[in-house]
C-alpha positions as CSV (number, residue, x, y, z in Angstrom):
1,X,6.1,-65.1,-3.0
2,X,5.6,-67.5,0.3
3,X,4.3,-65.5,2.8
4,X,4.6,-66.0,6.7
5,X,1.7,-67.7,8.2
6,X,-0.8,-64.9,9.8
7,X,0.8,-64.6,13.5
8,X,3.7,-66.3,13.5
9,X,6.0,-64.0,11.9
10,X,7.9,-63.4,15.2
11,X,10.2,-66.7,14.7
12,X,11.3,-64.8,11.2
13,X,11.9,-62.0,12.8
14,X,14.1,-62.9,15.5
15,X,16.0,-65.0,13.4
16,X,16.3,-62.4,10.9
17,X,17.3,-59.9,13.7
18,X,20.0,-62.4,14.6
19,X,21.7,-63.1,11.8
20,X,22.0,-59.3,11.0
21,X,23.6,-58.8,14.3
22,X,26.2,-61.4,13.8
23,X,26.8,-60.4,10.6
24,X,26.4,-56.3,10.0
25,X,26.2,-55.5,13.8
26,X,29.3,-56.9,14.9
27,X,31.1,-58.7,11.5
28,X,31.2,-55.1,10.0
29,X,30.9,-52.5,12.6
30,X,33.0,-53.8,15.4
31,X,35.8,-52.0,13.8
32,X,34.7,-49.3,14.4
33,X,35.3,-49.9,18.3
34,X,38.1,-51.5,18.0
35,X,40.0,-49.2,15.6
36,X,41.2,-47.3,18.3
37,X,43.1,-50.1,19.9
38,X,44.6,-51.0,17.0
39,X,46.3,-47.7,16.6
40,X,47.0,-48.1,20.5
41,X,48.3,-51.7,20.1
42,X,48.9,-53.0,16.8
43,X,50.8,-49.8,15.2
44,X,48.2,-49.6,12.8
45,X,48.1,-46.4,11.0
46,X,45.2,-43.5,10.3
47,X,45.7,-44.4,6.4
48,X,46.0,-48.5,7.0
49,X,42.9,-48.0,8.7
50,X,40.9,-46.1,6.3
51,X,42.4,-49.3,3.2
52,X,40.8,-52.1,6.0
53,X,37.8,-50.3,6.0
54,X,37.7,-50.1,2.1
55,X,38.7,-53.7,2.0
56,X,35.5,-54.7,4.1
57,X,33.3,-52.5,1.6
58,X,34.9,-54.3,-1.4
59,X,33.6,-57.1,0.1
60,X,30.2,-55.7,0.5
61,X,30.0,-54.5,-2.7
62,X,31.4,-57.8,-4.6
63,X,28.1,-59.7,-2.5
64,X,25.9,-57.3,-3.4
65,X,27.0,-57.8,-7.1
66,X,26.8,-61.1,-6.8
67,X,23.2,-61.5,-5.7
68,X,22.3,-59.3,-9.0
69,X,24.3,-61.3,-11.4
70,X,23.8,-64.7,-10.0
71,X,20.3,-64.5,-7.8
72,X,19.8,-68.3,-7.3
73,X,21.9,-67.1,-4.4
74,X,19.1,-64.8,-2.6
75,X,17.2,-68.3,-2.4
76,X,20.1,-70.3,-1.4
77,X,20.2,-72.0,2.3
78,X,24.2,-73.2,1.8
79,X,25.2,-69.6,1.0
80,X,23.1,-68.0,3.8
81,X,24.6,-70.8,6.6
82,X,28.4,-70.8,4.7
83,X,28.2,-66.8,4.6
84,X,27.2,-66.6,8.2
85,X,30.0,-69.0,9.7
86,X,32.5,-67.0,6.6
87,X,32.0,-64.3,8.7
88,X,32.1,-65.8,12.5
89,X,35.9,-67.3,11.1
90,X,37.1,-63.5,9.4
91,X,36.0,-61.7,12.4
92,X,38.2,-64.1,14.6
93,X,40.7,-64.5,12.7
94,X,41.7,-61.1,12.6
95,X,43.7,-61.8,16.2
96,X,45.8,-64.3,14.8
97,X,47.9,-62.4,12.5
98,X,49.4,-58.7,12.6
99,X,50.3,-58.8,8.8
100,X,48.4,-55.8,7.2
101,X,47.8,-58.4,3.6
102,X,45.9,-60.7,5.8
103,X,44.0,-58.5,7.5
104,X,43.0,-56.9,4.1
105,X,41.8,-60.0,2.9
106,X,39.9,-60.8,6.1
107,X,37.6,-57.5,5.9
108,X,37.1,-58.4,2.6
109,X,35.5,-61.8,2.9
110,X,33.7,-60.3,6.3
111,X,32.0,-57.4,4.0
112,X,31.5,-60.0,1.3
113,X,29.7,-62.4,2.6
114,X,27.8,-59.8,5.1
115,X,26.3,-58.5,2.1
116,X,25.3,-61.9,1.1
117,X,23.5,-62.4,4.9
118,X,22.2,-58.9,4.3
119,X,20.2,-59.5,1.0
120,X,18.8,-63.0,2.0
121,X,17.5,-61.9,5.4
122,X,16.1,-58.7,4.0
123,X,14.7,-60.6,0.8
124,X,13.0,-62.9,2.7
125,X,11.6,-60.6,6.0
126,X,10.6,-58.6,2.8
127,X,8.6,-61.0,1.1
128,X,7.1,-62.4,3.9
129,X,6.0,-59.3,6.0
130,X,4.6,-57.2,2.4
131,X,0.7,-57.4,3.8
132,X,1.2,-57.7,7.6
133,X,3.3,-54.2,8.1
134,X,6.9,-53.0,7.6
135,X,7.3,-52.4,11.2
136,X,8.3,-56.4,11.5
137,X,11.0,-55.8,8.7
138,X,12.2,-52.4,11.1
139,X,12.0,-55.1,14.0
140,X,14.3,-57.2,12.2
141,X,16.5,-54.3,10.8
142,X,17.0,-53.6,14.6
143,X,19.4,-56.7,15.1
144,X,22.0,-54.5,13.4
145,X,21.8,-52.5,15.9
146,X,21.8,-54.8,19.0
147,X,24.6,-56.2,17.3
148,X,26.6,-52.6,17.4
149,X,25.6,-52.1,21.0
150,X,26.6,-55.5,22.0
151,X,29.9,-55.1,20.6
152,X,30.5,-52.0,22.1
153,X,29.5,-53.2,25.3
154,X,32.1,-55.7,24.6
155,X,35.0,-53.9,23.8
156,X,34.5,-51.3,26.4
157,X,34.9,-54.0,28.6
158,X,38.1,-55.5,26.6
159,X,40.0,-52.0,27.0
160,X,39.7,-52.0,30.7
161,X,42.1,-55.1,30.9
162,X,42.3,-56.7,27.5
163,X,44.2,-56.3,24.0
164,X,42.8,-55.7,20.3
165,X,43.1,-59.4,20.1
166,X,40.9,-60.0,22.7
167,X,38.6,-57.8,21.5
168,X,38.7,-59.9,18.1
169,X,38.2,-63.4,19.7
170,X,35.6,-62.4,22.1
171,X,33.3,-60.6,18.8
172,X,33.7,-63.4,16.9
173,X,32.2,-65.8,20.3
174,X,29.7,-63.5,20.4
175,X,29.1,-63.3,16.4
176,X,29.1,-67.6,16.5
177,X,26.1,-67.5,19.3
178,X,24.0,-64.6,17.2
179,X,24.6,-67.1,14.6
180,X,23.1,-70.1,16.2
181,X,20.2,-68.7,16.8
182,X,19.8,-67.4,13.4
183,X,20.5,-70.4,11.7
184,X,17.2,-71.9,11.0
185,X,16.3,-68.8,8.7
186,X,14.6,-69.5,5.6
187,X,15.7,-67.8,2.8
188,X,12.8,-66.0,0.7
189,X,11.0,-68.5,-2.5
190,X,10.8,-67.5,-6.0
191,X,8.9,-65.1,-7.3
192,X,5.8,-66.9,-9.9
193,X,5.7,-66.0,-13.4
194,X,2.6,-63.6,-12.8
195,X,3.9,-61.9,-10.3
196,X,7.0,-61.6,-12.6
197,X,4.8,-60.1,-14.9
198,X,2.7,-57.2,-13.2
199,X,6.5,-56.0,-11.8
200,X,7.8,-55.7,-15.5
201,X,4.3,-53.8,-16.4
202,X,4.8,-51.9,-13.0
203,X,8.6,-51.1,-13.6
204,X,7.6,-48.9,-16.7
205,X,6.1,-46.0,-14.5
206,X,8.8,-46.3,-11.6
207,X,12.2,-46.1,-13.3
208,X,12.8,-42.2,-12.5
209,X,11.7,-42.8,-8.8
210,X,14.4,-45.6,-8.6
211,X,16.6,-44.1,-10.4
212,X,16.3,-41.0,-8.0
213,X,16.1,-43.7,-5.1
214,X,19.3,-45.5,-5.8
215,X,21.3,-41.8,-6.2
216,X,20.2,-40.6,-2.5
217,X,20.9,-44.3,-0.8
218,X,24.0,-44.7,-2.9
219,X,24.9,-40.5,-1.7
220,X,24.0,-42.5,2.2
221,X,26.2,-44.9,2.0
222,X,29.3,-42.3,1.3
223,X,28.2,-39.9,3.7
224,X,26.8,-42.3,6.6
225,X,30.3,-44.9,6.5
226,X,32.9,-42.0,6.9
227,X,31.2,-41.7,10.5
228,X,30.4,-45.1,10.7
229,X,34.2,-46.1,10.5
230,X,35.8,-42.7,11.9
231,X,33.4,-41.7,14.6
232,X,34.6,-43.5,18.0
233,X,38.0,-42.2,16.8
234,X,37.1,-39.0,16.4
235,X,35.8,-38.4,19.9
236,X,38.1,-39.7,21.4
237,X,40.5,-37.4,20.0
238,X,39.3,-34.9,22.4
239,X,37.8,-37.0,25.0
240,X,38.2,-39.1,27.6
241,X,39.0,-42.6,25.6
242,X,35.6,-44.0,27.4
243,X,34.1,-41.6,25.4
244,X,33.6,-42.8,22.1
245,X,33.1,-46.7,22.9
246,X,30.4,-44.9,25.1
247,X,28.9,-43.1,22.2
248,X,29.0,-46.3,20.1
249,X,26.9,-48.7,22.4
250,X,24.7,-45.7,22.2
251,X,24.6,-45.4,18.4
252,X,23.8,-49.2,18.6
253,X,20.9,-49.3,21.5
254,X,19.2,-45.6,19.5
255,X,19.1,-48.3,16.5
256,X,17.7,-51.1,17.7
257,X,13.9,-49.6,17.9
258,X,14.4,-47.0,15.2
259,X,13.4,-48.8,12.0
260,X,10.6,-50.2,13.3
261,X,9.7,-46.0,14.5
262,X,10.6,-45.0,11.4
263,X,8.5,-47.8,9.2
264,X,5.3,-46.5,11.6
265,X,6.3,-42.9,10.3
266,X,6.2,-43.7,6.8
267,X,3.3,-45.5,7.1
268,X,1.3,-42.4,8.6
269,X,3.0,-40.1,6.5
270,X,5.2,-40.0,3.1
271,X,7.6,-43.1,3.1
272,X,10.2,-40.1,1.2
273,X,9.1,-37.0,3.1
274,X,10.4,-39.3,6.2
275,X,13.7,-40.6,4.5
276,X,14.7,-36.9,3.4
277,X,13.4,-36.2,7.0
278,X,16.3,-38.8,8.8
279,X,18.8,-38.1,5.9
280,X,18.9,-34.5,7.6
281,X,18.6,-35.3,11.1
282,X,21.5,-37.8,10.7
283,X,23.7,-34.7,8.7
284,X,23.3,-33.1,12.1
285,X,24.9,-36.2,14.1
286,X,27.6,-36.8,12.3
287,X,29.0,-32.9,11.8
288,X,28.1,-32.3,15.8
289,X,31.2,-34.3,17.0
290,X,33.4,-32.3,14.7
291,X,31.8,-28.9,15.7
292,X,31.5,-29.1,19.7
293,X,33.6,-31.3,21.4
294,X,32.6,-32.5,25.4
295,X,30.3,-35.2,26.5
296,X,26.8,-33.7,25.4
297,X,27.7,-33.5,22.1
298,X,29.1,-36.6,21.2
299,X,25.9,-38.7,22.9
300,X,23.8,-36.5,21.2
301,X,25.7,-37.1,18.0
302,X,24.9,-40.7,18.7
303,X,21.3,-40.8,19.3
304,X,21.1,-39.3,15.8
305,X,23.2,-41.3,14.0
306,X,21.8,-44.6,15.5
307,X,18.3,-43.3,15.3
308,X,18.4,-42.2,12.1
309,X,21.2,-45.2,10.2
310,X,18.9,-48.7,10.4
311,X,16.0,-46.1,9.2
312,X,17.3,-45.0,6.8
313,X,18.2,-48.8,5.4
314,X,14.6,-50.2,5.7
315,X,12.9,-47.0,3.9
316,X,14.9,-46.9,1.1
317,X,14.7,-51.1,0.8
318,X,10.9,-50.8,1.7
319,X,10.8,-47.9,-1.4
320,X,12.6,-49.7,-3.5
321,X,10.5,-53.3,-2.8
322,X,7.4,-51.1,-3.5
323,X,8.5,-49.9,-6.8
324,X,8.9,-53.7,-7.7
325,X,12.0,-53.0,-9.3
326,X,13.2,-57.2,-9.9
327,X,16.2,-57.6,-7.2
328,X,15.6,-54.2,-5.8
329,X,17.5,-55.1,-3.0
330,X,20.4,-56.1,-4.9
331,X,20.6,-53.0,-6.8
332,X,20.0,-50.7,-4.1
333,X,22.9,-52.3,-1.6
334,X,25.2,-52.6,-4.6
335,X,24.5,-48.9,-4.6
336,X,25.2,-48.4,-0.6
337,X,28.2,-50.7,-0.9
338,X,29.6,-48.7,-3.4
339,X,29.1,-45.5,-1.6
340,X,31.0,-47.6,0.7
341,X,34.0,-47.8,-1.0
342,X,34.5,-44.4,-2.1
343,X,33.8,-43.3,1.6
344,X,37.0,-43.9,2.9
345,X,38.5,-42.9,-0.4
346,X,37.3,-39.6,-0.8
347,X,38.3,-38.4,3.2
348,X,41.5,-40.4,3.4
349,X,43.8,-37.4,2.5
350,X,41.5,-35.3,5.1
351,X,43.1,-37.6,7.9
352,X,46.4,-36.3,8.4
353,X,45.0,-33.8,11.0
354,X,42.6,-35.9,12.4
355,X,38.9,-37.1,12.1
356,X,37.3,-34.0,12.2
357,X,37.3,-32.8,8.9
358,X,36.4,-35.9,7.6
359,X,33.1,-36.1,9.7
360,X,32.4,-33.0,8.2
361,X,32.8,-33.8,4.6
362,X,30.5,-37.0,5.4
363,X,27.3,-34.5,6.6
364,X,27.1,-32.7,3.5
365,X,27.5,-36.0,1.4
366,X,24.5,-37.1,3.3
367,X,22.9,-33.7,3.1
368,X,22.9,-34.2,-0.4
369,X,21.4,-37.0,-0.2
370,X,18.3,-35.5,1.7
371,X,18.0,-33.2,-1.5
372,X,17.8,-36.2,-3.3
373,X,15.3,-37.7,-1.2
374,X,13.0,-34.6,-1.7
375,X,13.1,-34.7,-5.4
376,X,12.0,-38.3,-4.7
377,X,9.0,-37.6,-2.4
378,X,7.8,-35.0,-5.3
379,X,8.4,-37.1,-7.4
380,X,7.1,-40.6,-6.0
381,X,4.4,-42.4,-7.8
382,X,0.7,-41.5,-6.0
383,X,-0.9,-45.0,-6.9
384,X,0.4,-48.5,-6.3
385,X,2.4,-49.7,-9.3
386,X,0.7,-53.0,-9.0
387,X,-2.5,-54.8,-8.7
388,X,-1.3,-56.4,-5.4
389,X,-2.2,-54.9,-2.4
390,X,0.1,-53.8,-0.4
391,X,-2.0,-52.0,2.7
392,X,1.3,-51.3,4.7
393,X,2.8,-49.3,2.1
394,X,0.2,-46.1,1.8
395,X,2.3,-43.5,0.5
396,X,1.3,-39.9,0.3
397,X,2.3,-37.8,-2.3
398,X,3.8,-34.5,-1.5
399,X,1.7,-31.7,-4.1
């Protein structure tokens, strides 16, 4: 693969950062702030909620899908600008309707054609960063979360005078400027035939650890989206309604430095040892808010989901890209988006009485997840699975 010029990978990086902030940070996850207000404002129910935010992990998962089946796209610089603006026009959109059909649809094409941002801009920070250290792909992860905090700055300032469909139109200004900056982002080249090669004799050694990979970040993304959607809502069932938008520009600012903590934690120690490690920490945050209600908890509860959610993505991406698994990336968000889907699924009868329960059911998902994550750090290969170096990625077997 091209790789970025020796010291100059910062341009890469921020662009990267960008585009993942327009797209995931505030394309998929500014309905989580907003959610409230549209119960408030647009007589949207608990259960209509829960179908938009399936419809947006449909989407996810039909990109995902896509970049598997048809991976001329992971290269392509038409999908990654069209994608980008796709989701600028969804997100903005959503103000200029109230029909529940349309609104369906938008999510939909905003998860779809996130997921298609998501695997280009990983693909290529990836390929580019493999021998200059995975703390530059955490750097880049960290737009994701800028992008939440932003957006939660944003609609904590909407609620004090504004509607839901301000808070729409202002996201999606917000979403279009992120974009701009991101928009001279190269996607990642292809891979040469003898690179091709060693991954295929690599691939025959690391199917269990993938295998075992893809259940624990498939497990994630069940566990981590039913607080992901439902957690501003569920503190501020029992808080002051500052509360939770609060909490959620803190989820996004505890992100924004994590991966790259994380990645330097891995590095030092066992890449899996330190995915089961934030798989458990971030079990803790999202049952805390449904355990102890007040102030403390619910920051708390933030710090560990935002510290732990972006980490948690570039490990088990960085694992995956190490195992040389072809379209690793794919596969492994194909797996989160379908955890996705069934999030909201499995807890949507749970909501009748309220988020709580929910939030609980979504800890031991991910809890389960850790387990899975340990049977992967025991079970993770001890030498590289190729003759390429790859001096970022020392792994450490557990014995």
């Amino acid at each position: 693969m091209t790789q970025e010029p020796t010291g100059r990978p910062w341009p890469t990086v921020l662009q990267g950062a960008a585009a993942l902030a327009a797209t995931l940070g505030i394309g998929r996850f500014v309905y989580t702030p907003i959610l409230p207000l549209m119960h408030e404002q647009a007589g949207l129910t608990a259960a209509q909620g829960s179908l938009l935010a399936t419809a947006n992990y449909l989407g996810y998962l039909a990109g995902a899908l896509l970049s598997i089946f048809i991976p001329r796209v992971l290269r392509s610089r038409m999908v990654y600008l069209t994608s980008l603006l796709s989701v600028v026009a969804a997100v903005g959109l959503m103000a200029a309707t109230r029909d529940f059909t349309a609104w369906f649809a938008l999510r939909f094409i905003a998860g779809l054609t996130c997921a298609l941002v998501f695997v280009i801009v990983s693909s290529a920070m990836l390929s580019r960063f493999r021998q200059q250290g995975q703390y530059l792909v955490g750097w880049g992860f960290g737009g994701i979360g800028a992008g939440i905090a932003l957006s939660g700055v944003l609609v904590l300032v909407v609620r004090t005078g504004g509607t839901w469909r301000t808070a729409w139109i202002a996201s999606a200004v917000l979403a279009l400027v992120l974009s701009v900056l991101a928009w001279s982002l190269r996607p990642a080249t292809a891979e040469r035939p003898a690179a091709l090669a060693r991954q295929d004799a690599a691939l025959r050694g690391n199917r269990r650890s993938f295998a075992i990979l893809l259940t624990s970040y498939t497990l994630e993304g069940v566990g981590y989206v039913i607080a992901g959607t439902f957690m501003v809502a569920a503190i501020d069932e029992n808080s002051p309604t500052w509360l939770g938008s609060i909490a959620w520009v803190l989820v996004g600012l505890a992100a924004v430095p994590a991966s790259a903590l994380w990645a330097r934690l891995g590095a030092r120690w066992s890449w899996p040892g330190m995915l089961c490690l934030a798989l458990l920490l971030q079990a803790c945050g999202i049952a805390l808010p449904a355990v102890a209600g007040g102030v403390a908890p619910a920051l708390v509860a933030a710090v560990l989901f935002g510290g732990t959610v972006l980490g948690i993505v570039s490990m088990a991406l960085t694992l995956g890209n190490y195992l040389r698994l072809p379209r690793a990336v794919a596969i492994l968000t194909s797996g989160y988006g379908l955890g996705q889907v069934a999030g909201p699924l499995v807890v949507m009868p749970l909501l009748r009485g309220g988020y709580h329960v929910a939030l609980l059911v979504g800890a031991a998902i991910v809890l389960t997840a850790a387990l899975a994550a340990a049977a992967l750090a025991i079970s993770f290969p001890g030498r590289k699975p190729s003759s390429e170096p790859v001096p970022a990625m020392r792994v450490r077997p557990v014995r």
